[in-house]
C-alpha positions as CSV (number, residue, x, y, z in Angstrom):
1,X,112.4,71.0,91.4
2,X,115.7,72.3,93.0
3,X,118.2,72.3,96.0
4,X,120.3,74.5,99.2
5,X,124.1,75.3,102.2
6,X,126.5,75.7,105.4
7,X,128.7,74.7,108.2
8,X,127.9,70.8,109.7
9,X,128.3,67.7,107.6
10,X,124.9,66.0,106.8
11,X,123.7,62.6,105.4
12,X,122.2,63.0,101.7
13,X,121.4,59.3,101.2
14,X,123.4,55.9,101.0
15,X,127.1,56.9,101.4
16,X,127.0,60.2,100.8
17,X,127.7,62.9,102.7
18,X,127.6,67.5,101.6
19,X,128.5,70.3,103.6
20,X,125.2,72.5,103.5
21,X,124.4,75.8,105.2
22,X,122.1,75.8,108.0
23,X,119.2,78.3,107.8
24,X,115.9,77.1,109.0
25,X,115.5,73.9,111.4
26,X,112.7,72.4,109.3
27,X,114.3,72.5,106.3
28,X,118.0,71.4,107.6
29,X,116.2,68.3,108.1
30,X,115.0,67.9,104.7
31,X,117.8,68.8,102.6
32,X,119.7,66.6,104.6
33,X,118.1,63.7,102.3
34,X,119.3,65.6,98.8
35,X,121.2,68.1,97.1
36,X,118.7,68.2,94.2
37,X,115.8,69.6,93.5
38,X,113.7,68.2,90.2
39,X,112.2,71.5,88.3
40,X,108.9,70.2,86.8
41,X,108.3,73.2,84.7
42,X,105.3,73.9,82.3
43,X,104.9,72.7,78.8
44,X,104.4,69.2,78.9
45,X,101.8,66.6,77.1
46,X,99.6,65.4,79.9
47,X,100.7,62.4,82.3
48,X,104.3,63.7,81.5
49,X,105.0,65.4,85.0
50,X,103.1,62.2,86.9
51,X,105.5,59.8,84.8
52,X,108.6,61.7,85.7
53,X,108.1,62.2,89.3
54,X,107.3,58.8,89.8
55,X,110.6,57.7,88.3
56,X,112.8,60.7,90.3
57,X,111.3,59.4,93.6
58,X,112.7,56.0,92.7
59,X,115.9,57.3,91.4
60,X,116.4,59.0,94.6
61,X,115.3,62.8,94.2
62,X,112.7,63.8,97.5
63,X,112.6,68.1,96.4
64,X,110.4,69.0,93.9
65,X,110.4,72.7,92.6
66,X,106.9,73.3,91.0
67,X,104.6,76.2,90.4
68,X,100.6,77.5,89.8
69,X,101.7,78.8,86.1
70,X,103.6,75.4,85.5
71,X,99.7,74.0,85.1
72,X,100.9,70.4,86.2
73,X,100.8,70.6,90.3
74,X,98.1,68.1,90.0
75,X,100.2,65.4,88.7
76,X,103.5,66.1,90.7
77,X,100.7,66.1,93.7
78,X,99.2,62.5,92.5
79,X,102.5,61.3,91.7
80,X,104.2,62.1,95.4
81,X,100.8,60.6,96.6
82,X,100.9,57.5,94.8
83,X,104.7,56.9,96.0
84,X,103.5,57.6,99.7
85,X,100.6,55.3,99.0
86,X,102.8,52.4,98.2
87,X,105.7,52.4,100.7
88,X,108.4,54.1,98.7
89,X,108.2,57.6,100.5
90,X,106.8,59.3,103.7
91,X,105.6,62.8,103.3
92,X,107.9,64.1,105.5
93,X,110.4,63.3,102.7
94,X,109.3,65.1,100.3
95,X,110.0,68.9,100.1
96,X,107.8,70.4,97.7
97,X,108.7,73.9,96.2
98,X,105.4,76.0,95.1
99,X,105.4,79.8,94.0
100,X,103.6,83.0,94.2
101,X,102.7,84.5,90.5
102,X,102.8,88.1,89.7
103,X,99.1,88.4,89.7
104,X,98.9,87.2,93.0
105,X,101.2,89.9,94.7
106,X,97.9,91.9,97.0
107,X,97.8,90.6,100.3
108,X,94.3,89.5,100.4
109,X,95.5,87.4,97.2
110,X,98.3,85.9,98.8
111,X,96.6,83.0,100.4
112,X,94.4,82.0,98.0
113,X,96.6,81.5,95.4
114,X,98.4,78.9,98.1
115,X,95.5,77.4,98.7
116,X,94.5,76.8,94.9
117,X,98.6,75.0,94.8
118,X,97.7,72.5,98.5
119,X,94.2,72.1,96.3
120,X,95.8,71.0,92.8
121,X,98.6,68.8,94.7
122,X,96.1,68.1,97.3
123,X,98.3,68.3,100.2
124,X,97.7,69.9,103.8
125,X,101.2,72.2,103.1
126,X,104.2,73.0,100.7
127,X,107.3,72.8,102.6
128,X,108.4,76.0,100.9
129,X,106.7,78.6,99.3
130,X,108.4,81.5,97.3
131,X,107.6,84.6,95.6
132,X,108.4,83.9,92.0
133,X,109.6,87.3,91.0
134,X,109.7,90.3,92.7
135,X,107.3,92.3,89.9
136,X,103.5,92.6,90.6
137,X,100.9,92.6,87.8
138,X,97.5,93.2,87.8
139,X,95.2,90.8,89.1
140,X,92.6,89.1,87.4
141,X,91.8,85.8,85.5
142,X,95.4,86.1,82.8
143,X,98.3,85.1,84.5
144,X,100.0,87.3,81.7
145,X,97.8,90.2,81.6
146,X,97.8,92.8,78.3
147,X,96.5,95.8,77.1
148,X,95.1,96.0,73.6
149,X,98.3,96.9,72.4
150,X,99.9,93.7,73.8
151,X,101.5,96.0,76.4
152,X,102.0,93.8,79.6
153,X,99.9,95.5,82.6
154,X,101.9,96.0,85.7
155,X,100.4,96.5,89.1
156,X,101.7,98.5,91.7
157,X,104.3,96.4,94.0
158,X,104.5,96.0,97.8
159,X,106.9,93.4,98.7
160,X,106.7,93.9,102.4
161,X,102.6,93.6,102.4
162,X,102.8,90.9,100.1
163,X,105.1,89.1,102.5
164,X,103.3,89.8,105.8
165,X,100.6,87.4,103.6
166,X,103.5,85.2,103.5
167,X,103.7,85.5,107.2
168,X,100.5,85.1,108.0
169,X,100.1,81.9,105.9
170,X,103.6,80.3,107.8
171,X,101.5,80.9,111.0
172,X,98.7,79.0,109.8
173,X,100.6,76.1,108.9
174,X,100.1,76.0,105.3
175,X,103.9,76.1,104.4
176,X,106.9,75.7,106.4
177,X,109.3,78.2,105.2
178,X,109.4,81.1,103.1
179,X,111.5,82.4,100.2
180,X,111.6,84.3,96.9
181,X,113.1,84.0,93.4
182,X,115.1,86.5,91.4
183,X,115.1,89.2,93.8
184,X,118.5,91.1,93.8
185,X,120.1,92.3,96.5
186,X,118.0,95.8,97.1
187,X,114.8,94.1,97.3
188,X,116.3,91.1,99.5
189,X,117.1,94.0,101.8
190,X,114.2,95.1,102.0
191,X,112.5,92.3,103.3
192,X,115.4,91.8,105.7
193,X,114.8,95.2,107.3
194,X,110.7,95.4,107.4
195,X,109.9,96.5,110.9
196,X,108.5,93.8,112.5
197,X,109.3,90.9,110.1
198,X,108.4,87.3,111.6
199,X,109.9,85.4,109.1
200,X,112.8,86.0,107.1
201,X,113.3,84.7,103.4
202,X,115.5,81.2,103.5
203,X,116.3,81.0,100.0
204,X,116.8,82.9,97.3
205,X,116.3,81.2,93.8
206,X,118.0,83.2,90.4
207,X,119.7,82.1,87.4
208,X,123.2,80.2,88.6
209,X,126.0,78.3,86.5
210,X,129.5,78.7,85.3
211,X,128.9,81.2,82.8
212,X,126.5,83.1,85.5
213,X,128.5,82.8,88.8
214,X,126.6,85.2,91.0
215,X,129.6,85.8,93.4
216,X,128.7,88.9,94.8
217,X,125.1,88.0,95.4
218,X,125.8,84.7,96.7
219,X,128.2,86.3,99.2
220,X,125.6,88.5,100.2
221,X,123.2,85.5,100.7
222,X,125.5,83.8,102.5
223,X,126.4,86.4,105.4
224,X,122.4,86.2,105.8
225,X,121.7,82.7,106.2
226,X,119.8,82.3,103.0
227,X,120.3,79.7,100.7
228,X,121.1,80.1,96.5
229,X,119.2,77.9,94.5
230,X,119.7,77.8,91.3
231,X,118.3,77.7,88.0
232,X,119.4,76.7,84.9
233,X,122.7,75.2,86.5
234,X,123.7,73.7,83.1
235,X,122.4,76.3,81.1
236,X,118.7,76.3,78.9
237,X,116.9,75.1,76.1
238,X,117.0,77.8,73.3
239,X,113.7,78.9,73.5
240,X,113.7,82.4,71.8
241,X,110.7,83.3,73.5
242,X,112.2,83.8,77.0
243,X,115.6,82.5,76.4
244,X,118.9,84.6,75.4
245,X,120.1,82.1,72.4
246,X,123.0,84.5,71.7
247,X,124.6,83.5,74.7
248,X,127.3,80.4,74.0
249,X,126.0,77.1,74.8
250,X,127.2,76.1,78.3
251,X,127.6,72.3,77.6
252,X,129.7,72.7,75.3
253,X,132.5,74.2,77.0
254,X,136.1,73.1,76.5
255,X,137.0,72.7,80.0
256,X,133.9,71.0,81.6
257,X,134.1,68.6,78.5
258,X,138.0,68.4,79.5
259,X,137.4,67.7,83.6
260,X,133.9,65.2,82.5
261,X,136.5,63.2,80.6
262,X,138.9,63.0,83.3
263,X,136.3,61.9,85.7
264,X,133.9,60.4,83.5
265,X,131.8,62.1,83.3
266,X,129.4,64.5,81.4
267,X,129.8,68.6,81.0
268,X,126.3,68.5,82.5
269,X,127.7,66.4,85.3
270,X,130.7,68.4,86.0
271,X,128.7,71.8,85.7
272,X,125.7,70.3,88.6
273,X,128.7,69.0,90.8
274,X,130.5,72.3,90.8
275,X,127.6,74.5,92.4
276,X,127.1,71.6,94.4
277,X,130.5,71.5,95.8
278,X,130.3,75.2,96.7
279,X,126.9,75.5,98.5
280,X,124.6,76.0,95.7
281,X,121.6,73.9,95.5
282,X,120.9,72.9,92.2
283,X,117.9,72.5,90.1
284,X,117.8,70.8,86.7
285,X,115.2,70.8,84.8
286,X,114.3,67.4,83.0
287,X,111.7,65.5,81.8
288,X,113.6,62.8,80.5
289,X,114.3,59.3,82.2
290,X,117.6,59.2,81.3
291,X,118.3,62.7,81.7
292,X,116.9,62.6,85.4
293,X,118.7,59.9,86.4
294,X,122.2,61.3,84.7
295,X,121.9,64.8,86.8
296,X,121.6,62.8,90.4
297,X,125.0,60.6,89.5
298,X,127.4,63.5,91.0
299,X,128.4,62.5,94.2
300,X,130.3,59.9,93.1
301,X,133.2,62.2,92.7
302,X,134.7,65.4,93.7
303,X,136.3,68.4,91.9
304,X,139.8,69.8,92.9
305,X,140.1,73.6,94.6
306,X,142.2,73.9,90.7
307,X,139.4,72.5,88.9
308,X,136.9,74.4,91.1
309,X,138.9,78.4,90.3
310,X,139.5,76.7,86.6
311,X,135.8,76.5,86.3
312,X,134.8,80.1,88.5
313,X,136.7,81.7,85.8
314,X,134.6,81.0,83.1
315,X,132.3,83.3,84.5
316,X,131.3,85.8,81.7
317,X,127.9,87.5,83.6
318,X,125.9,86.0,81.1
319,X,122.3,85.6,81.5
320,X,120.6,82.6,79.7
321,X,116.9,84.0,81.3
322,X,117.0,87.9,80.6
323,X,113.1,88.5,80.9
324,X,113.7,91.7,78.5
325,X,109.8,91.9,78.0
326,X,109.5,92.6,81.5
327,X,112.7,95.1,82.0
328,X,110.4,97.9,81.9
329,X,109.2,97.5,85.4
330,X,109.7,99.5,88.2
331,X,110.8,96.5,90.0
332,X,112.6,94.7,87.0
333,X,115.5,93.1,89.5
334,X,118.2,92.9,86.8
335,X,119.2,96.1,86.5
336,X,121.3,96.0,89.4
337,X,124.6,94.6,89.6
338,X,123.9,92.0,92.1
């Protein structure tokens, strides 16, 4: 689960206080509570998700980034339900993240793939719902659809029809705002100029740390109201199957080791707190205890505009998540620059 910016000074819990970016009313008032989101991602024994939601509510965490293909929704759904149930949360604290999968992409597909994510958490809405990558396969039962040959099967892609089913489920009340994830900036604009477009996206969720800065994108974001969120804010696991493991481990980095000491604090720490400190909402991926407890202890300090350019310069354009096996798409978004 993950987090957002802007231009007022807002409350995010006990003594702590963020300067985030205004873009939607609804959700202003929601990541006024946090800077973090908790990503519970797939690949987890079962009970796992429950147990560690539970545990980020008490630590302190309210947004939740979650997903159909992540196969858990119905634990992070019991687990928000049980905290409501005994006092520690309201709803309206919670901001749960769900997406759209690439099987999902025709409009008449659109809300029923919602409505199979307010069934599994069994909510009435999601407070944000996003398009989880900006490439359409073809529908049907696989999530990961192949040809004999193990060829992926792609299907062809409308992103403006797909998001007038957005549009159309925002009207109905079934999820308060709208965004996507790893859309570049072509395909952002593309949305922001469909004739007669209700609701614009309010975030934008891609890869985002020190090695992977994303200025130009996140300038772009910016002078449209729409929030970065970002993934993989202190780099990845070294999955070989999706992840990149030639690129250098982000953790281990001589000068976040160097500033984490100084304040201290961990690389991990120091990594979180700088896209924090410039607007980014974060989104760390934990199952851990200790590990989601460690990545909400960063507003106890601040970094320095030196430490801040010290650390903007270790930007190398490295990817951790290249999604190669996917690059042959007509709408494969990391071709572009930005």
């Amino acid at each position: 689960m993950r987090p957002f910016f802007g231009c007022t000074e807002v409350s995010l819990g006990p003594a702590h206080g963020v300067t985030i970016f205004l873009f939607d009313q609804y959700c202003t008032e929601h990541y006024k509570r946090c800077l973090h989101y908790l990503c519970v991602s797939n690949k987890t024994p079962k009970g796992k998700a429950l147990e560690c939601v539970k545990l980020a509510i008490d630590v302190g965490y309210r947004h939740f980034d979650g997903a159909l293909v992540y196969f858990n929704e119905h634990e992070v759904g019991q687990a928000i339900r049980e905290k409501i149930a005994d006092g520690s949360v309201r709803r309206e604290d919670i901001f749960y993240c769900g997406k759209l999968w690439n099987t999902f992409h025709p409009p008449e597909l659109v809300r029923p793939a919602l409505e199979r994510t307010l069934k599994a958490l069994k909510l009435d809405y999601v407070d944000l719902y996003i398009v989880e990558l900006p490439m359409a396969f073809k529908p049907g039962m696989e999530f990961y659809p192949k040809d004999e040959n193990g060829k992926y099967i792609y299907h062809q892609t409308d992103l403006c029809a797909t998001w007038e089913a957005l549009e159309a489920c925002k009207d109905a009340g079934l999820v308060r705002s709208l965004g996507v994830s790893n859309f570049n900036h072509r395909q952002l604009e593309l949305l922001l100029n469909k004739p007669g477009l209700k609701h614009k996206p309010v975030s934008n969720q891609v890869e985002c740390h020190p090695y992977f800065t994303q200025p130009k994108l996140l300038e772009y974001c910016r002078q449209n109201d729409i929030v970065i969120v970002g993934y993989c804010p202190i780099g990845s696991s070294r999955d070989a199957s999706w992840v990149n493991v030639t690129s250098p481990p982000l953790l281990e980095d001589k000068l976040l080791v160097s500033i984490g000491k100084k304040y201290n604090k961990s690389s991990a720490q120091v990594a979180l707190r700088f896209n924090v400190q410039r607007g980014v909402v974060v989104i760390p991926k934990s199952f851990s205890p200790e590990r989601i407890t460690h990545n909400f202890q960063i507003f106890d300090f601040s970094l320095t505009e030196e430490e801040m350019k010290g650390i903007e310069d270790l930007n190398k354009n490295i990817r951790f998540v290249e999604l190669l096996m996917w690059s042959d798409h007509p709408e494969y978004p990391f071709h572009d620059e930005f």
